[in-house]
C-alpha positions as CSV (number, residue, x, y, z in Angstrom):
1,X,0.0,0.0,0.0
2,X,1.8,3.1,-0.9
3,X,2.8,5.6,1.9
4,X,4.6,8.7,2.5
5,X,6.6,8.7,5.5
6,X,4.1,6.4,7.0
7,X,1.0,8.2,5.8
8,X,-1.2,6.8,3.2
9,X,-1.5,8.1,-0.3
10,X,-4.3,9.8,-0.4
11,X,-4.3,10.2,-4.6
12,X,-4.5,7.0,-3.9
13,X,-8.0,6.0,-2.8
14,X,-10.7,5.7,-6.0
15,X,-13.2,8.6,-6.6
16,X,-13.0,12.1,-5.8
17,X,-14.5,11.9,-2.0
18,X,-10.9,11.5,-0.1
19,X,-10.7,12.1,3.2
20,X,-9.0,16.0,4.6
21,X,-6.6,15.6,7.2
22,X,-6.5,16.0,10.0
23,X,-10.2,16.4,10.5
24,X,-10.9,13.2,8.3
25,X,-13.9,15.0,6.7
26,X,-14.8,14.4,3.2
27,X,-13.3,16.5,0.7
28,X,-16.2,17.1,-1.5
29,X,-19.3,16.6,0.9
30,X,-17.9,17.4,4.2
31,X,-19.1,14.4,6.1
32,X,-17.1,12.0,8.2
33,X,-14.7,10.0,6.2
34,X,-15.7,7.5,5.0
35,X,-18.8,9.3,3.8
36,X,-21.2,7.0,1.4
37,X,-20.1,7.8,-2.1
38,X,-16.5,6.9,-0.6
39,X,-17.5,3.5,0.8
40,X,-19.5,2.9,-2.8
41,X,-16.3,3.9,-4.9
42,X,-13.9,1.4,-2.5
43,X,-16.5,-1.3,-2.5
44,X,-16.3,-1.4,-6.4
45,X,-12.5,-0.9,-6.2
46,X,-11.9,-3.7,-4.2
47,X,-14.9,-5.9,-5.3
48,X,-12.3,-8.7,-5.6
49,X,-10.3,-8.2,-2.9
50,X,-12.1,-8.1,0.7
51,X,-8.5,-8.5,2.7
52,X,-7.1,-5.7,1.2
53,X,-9.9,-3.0,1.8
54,X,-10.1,-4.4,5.3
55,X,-5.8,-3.9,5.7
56,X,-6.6,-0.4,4.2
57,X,-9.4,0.8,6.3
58,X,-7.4,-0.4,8.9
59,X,-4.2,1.4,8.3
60,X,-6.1,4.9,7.6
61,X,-8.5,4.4,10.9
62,X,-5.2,4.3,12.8
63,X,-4.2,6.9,11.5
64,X,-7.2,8.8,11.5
65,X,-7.4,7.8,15.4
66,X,-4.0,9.7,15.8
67,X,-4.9,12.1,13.9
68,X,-8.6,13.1,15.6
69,X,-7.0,12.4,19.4
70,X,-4.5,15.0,19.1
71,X,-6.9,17.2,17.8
72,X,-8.9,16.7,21.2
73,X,-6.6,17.0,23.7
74,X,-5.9,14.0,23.6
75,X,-8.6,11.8,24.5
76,X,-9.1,8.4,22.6
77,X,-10.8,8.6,19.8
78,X,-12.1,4.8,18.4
79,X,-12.9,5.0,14.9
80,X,-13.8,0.8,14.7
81,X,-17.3,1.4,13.8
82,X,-16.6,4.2,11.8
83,X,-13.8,2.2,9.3
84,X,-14.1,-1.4,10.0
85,X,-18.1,-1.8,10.5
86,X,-19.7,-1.0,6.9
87,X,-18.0,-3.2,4.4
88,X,-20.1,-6.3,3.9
89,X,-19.5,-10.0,4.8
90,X,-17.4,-12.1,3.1
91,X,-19.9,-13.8,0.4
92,X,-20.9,-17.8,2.0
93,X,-19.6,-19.8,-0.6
94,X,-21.9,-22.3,-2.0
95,X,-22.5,-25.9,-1.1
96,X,-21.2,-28.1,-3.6
């Protein structure tokens, strides 16, 4: 996953609704990252590849954590739900 100095690539992401540090509001609708055309545009991106949007939703709500705690004084700020809870199931695979 491509990084600068341990920060993801924004350019990066698919679509035009990236995510503006360090609030970690959308760029074009202002909502919390990931807003909803963000989550559609990554879902389609990595339609094939479940592991690696999970390992990249990972990686940028850790750093969005960092990011949003030292904006409030430092108080924990879990972003689980926020990153990690919308993507959809793995598919059941079907009974042969």
């Amino acid at each position: 996953m491509p990084t600068t100095c341990g920060v993801f690539v924004t350019s990066q992401l698919p679509g035009r609704h990236t995510p503006l540090r360090p609030t970690w509001l959308c760029r074009i609708d202002a909502h919390p990252w990931p807003c909803g055309p963000a989550k559609l545009a990554l879902l389609s991106e990595y339609a094939n590849n479940r592991a690696e949007l999970l390992d990249l939703l990972t990686t940028m709500k850790d750093e969005a954590e960092q990011h949003l705690t030292s904006l409030d004084s430092g108080r924990h700020t879990d972003l689980t739900r926020r990153f990690l809870a919308w993507p959809p199931p793995p598919a059941a695979s079907s009974p042969r």
